[in-house]
PLY file of the C-alpha trace (Angstrom):
ply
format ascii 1.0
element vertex 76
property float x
property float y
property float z
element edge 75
property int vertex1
property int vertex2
end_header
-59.59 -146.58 3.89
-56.51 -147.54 2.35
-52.86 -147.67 3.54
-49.80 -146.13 1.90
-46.40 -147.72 3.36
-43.35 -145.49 2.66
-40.17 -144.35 3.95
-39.81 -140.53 4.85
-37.36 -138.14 6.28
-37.41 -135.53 8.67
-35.53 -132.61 8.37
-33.46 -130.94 11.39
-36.15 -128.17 11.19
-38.83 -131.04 11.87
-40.29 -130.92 8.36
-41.86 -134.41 6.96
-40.95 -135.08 3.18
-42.95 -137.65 1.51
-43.60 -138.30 -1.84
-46.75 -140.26 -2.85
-47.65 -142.49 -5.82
-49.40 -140.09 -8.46
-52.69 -143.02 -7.79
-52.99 -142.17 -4.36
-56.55 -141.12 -3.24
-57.07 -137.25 -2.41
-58.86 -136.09 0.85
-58.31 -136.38 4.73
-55.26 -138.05 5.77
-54.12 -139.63 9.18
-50.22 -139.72 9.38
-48.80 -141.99 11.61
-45.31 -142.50 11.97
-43.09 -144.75 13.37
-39.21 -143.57 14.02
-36.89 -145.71 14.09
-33.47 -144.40 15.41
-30.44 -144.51 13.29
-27.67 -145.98 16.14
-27.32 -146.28 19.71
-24.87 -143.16 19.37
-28.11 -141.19 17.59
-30.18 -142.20 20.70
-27.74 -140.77 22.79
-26.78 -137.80 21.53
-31.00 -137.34 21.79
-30.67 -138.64 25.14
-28.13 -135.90 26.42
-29.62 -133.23 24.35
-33.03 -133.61 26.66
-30.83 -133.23 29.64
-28.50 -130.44 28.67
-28.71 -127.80 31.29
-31.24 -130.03 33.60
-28.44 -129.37 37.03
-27.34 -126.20 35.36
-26.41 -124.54 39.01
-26.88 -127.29 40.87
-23.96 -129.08 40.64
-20.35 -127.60 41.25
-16.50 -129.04 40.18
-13.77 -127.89 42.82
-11.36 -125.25 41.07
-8.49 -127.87 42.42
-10.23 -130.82 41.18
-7.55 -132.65 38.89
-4.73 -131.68 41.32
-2.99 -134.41 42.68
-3.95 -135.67 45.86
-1.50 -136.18 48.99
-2.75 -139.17 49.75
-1.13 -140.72 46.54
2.23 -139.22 46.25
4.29 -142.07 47.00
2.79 -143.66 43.95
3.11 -140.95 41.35
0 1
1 2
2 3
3 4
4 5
5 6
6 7
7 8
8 9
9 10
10 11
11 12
12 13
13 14
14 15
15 16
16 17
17 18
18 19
19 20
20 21
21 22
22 23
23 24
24 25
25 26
26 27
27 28
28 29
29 30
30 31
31 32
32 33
33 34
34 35
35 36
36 37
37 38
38 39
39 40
40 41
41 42
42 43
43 44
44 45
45 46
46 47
47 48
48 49
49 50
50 51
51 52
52 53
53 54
54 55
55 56
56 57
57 58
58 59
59 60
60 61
61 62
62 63
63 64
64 65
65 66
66 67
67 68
68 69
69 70
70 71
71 72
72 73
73 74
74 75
């Protein structure tokens, strides 16, 4: 067996690109891959695509929600 170390990209549709040396040895392969995130704001924006929709319906925003409250008048 030999190993083949190179860098990669995956498309938004989830396709793999790699290019190999013209050398490289023909027959079965085993890909493994190890992703490495771009930035913290890349993990996120993963992060809150996974739970888009999770509470959809269970959680509810008053219609007077940003009114002001009577409890704070004297200060606004």
């Amino acid at each position: 067996m030999s190993t083949i170390t190179r860098d990669a990209f995956i498309s938004s549709s989830h396709t793999l690109t790699l290019e190999l040396p013209p050398d490289s040895p023909t027959g079965d392969v085993v890909v493994t891959l190890a992703i490495q995130a771009r930035d913290a704001g890349h993990r996120r924006q993963n992060r809150m695509a996974e739970l888009e929709g999770k509470y959809a319906g269970r959680i509810w925003m008053a219609d007077d929600f940003d009114a002001p409250l009577e409890d704070f008048a004297e200060y606004m």
